[in-house]
N, C-alpha and C positions, 0 to 999 in steps of 0.2 A: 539652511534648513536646520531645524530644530533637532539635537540628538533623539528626541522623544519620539518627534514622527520619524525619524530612521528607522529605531528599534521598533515601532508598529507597522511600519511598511515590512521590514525584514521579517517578523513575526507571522505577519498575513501571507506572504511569499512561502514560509516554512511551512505555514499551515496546509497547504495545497498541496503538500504531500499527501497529509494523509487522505484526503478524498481518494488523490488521484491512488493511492494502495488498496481502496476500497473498488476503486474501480477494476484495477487492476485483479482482484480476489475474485468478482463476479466475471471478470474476463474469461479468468484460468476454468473455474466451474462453468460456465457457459458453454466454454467449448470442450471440457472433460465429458460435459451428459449430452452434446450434441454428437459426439464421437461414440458414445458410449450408447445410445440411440441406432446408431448406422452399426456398428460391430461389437454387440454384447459380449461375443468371448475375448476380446482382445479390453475390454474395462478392467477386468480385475488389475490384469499387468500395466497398466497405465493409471491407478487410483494412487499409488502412494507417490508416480511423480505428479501428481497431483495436487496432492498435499506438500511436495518439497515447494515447489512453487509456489502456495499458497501462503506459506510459511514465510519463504524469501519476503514477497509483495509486505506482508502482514510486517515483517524485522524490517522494513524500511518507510512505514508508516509509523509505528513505535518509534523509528531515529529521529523524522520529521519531528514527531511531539515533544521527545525530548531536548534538539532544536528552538523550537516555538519556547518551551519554559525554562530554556537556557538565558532566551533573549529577551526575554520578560521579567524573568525575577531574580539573574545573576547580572546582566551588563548593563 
């Protein structure tokens, strides 16, 4: 196999991170306002771990792309 298609197959592979952190951010929020729906008082104290979580998902979609343009335009 061609180095070329390696590095675009590995490229593609890396890329599907970040979807899948996207999916993952709409996870987190999904199930924050479903929760937060069933028991109003108890949202406020569960909005910033929330946000830590969303931030995590979010810091490992940013690796993914840094990944992706590692393998594209340094190897």
């Amino acid at each position: 196999m061609d180095p070329i298609v390696g590095k675009y197959i590995g490229a593609g592979l890396a890329a599907l991170g970040m979807g899948l952190a996207a999916m993952g951010v709409g996870n987190i929020f999904g199930n924050f306002l479903s929760g937060a729906l069933r028991n109003p008082s108890a949202a406020d104290g569960q909005f910033t771990r929330a946000l830590i979580g969303a931030a995590l998902a979010e810091g490992l979609g940013i690796f993914s792309f840094v990944v992706v343009i590692f393998l594209l335009f340094v190897v």
